[in-house]
C-alpha positions as CSV (number, residue, x, y, z in Angstrom):
1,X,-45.3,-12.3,8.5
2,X,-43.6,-15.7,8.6
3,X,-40.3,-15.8,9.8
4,X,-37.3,-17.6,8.6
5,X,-36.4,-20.6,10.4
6,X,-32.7,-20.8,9.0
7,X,-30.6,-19.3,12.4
8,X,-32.4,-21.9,13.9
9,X,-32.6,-25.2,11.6
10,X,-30.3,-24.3,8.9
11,X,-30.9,-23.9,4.9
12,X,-28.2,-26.4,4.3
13,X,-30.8,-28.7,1.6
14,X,-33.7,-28.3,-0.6
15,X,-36.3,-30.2,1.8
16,X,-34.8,-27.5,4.7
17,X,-35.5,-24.8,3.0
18,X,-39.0,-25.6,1.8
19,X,-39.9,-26.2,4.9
20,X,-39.1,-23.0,5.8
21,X,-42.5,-21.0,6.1
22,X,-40.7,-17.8,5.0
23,X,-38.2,-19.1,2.1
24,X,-40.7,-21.9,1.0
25,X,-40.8,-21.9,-2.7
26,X,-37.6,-19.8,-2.9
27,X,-35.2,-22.3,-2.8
28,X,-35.9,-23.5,-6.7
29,X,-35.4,-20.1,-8.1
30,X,-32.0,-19.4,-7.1
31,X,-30.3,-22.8,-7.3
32,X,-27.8,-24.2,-5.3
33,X,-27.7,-24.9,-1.6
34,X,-28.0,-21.5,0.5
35,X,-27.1,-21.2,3.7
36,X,-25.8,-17.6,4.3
37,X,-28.2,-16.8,7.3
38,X,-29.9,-13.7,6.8
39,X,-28.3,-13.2,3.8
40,X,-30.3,-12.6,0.3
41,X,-30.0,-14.8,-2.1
42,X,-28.7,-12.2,-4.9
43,X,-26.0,-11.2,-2.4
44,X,-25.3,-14.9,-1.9
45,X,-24.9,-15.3,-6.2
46,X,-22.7,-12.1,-6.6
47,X,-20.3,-12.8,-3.7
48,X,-19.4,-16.5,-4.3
49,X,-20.5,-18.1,-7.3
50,X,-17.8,-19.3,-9.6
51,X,-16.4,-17.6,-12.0
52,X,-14.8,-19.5,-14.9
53,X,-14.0,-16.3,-16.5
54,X,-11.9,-14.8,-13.5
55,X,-10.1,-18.3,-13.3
56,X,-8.5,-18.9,-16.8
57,X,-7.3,-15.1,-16.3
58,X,-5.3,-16.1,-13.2
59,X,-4.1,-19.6,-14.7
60,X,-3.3,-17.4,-18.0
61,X,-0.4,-15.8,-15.9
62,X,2.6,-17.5,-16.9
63,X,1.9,-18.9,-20.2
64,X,3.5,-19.5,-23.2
65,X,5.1,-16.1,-24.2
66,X,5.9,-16.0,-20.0
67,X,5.4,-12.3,-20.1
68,X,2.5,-11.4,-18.8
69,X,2.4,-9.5,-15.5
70,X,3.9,-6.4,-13.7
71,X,4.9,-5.5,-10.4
72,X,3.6,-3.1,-8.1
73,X,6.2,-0.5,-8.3
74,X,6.4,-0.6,-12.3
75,X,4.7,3.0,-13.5
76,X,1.8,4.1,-15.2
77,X,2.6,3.1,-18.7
78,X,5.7,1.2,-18.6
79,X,6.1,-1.1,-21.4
80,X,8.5,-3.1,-19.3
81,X,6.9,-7.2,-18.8
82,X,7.7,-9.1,-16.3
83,X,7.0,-13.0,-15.9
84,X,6.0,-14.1,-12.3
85,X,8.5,-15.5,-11.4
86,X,10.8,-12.5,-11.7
87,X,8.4,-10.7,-10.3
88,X,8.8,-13.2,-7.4
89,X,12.6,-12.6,-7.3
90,X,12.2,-8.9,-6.9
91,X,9.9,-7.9,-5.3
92,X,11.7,-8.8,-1.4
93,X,14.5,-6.6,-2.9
94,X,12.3,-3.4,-4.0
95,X,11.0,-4.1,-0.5
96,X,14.0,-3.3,1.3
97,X,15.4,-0.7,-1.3
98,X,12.0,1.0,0.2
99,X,12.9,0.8,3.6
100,X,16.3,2.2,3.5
101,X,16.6,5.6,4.5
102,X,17.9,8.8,2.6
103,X,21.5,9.0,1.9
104,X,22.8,11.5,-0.6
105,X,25.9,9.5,-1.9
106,X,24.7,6.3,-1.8
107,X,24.7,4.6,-5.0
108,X,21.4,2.6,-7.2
109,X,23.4,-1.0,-7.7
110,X,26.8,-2.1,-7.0
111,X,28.1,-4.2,-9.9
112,X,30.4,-7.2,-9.5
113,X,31.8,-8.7,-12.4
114,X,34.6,-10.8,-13.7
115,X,38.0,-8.5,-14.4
116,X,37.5,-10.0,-18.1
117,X,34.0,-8.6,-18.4
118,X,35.3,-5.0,-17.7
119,X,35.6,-3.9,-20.9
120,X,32.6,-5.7,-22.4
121,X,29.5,-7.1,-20.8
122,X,30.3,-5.7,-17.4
123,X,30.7,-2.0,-19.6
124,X,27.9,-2.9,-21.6
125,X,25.3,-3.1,-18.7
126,X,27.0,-0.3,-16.9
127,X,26.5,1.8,-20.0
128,X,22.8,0.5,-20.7
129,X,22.2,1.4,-16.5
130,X,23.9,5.0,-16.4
131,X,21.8,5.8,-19.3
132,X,18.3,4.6,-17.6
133,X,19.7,7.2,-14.8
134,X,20.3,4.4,-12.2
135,X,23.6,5.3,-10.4
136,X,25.9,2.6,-10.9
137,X,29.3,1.5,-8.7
138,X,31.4,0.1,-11.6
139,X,35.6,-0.6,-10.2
140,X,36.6,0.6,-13.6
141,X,35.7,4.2,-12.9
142,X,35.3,3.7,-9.0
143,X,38.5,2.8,-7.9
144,X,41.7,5.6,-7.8
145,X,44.9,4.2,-9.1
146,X,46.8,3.9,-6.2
147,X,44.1,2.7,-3.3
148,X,43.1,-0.3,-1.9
149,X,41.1,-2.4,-4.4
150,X,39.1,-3.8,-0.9
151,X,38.6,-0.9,0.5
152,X,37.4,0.5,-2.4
153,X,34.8,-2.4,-2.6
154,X,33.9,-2.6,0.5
155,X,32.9,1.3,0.5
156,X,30.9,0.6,-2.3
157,X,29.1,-2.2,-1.0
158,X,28.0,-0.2,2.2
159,X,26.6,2.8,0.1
160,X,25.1,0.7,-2.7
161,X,21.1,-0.2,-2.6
162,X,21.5,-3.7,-4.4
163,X,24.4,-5.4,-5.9
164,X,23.8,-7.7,-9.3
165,X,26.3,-10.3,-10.0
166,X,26.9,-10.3,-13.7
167,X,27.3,-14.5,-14.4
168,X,29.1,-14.9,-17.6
169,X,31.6,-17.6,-18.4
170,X,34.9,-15.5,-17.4
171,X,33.0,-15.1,-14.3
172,X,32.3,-19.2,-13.2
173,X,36.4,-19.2,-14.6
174,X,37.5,-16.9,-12.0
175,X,35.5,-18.1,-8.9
176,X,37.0,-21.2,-9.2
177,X,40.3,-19.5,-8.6
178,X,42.0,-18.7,-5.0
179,X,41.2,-14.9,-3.8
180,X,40.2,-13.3,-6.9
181,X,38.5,-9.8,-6.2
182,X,34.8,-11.4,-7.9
183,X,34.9,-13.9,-5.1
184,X,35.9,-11.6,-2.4
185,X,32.7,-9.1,-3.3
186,X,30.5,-12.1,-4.4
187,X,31.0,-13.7,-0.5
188,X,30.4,-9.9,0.6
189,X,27.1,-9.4,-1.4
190,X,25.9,-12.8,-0.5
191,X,26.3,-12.4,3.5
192,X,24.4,-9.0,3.7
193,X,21.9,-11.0,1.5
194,X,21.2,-7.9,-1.2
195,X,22.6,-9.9,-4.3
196,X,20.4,-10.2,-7.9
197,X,22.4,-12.6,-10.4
198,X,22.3,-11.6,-13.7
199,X,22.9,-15.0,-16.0
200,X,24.4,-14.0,-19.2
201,X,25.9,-16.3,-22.2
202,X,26.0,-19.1,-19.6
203,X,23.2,-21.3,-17.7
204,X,22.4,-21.6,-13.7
205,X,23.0,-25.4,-14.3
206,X,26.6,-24.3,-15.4
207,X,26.6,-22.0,-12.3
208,X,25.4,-24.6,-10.3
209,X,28.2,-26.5,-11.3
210,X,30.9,-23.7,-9.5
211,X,28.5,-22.3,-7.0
212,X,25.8,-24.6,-5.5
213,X,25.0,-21.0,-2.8
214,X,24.9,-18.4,-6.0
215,X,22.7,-20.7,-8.0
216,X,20.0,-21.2,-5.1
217,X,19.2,-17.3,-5.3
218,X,16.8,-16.6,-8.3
219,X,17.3,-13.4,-10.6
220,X,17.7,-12.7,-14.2
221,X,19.0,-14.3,-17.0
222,X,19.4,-12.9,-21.1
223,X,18.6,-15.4,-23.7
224,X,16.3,-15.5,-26.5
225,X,13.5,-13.9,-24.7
226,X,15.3,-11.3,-23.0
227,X,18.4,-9.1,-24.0
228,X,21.0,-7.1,-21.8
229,X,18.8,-3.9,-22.7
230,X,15.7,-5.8,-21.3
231,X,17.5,-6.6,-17.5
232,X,18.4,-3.3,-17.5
233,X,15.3,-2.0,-17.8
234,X,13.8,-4.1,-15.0
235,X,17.0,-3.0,-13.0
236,X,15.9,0.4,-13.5
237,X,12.7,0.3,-12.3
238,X,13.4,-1.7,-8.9
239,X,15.9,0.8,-7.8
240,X,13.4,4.0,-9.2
241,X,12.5,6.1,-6.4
């Protein structure tokens, strides 16, 4: 039986291989130059021939709805969407939510708003949170009348998993005042590196504007693609177990 010549003189053009006494006349049928040394040509076709199909479904991510992927850790049948670049944003926190180790009183997200937002956004994504079954430190329920408002946050920091930011306009108002509790727990989130801004009825140009360090770290906004109900959704699933 003839053998192959190609570990020896290579396959690399049409004239090689038909001078090949064992792959003479072979070369035609397949197409394409070969050169995958004892390999057979079918293995050849199914391992690296181009797939235009398999490419536009890649390049599809990210298009014009924006909506179109999932992270790892979202369940079996969650109807929750992600685009990638959220996906992006999240993924080095679920990451180091699942490296922490058990601790029975620690909380799902520490929440640090502006004192103006208590009673409304800050309240309403507390609410929408608590009722996804994500344990939530909220000052308005967490601190007793009568202790320290910094210890108090600080004790909540240390036992929460991941603190959001909400950024709302009463919010870029008060950072730009001297020692107000947001900026106190903001420059506390930000130095243990475990802070997700949530970008609500404002822009990150805006919070650029205020906070040049805030606005570098990517995380969620509402608008007309996405709603308070919607963030808290994808904060739900991050912190599930």
């Amino acid at each position: 039986m003839a053998k192959c010549t190609a570990p020896r003189e290579g396959h690399r053009t049409s004239s090689g291989a038909e001078a090949c006494p064992a792959c003479r006349g072979r070369y035609g049928r397949y197409g394409g130059g070969y050169s995958s040394y004892g390999s057979s040509p079918s293995s050849y076709s199914s391992s690296y021939t181009y797939s235009p199909s398999r490419s536009n479904s890649s390049s599809s991510v990210g298009s014009s709805s924006g909506r179109s992927t999932k992270p790892r850790w979202s369940r079996t049948g969650s109807s929750v969407v992600y685009t990638p670049a959220e996906v992006q944003t999240l993924t080095p926190f679920r990451e180091k939510i699942e490296k922490l180790p058990p601790q029975p009183d620690r909380r799902d997200v520490f929440l640090c708003h502006a004192w103006n937002d208590r009673k409304e956004a800050a309240r309403e994504l507390h609410d929408l949170l608590e009722a996804r079954k994500v344990s939530v430190w909220f000052s308005e329920k967490d601190v007793i009348l009568g202790t320290s408002l910094l210890r108090e946050i600080d004790k909540g920091l240390a036992k929460s998993r991941v603190g959001i930011v909400l950024v709302t306009p009463a919010f870029l108002e008060r950072i730009q005042g001297d020692g107000s509790i947001a900026d106190k727990e903001l420059s506390a989130l930000l130095a243990r590196d475990q802070l997700i801004p949530i970008v609500h009825n404002t822009t990150y140009e805006e919070l650029r504007e205020v906070s040049p360090l805030l606005a570098s770290r990517s995380g969620l906004t509402t608008g007309e693609d996405q709603n308070m109900e919607d963030v808290a959704d994808k904060i739900a699933e991050l912190v599930a177990p």
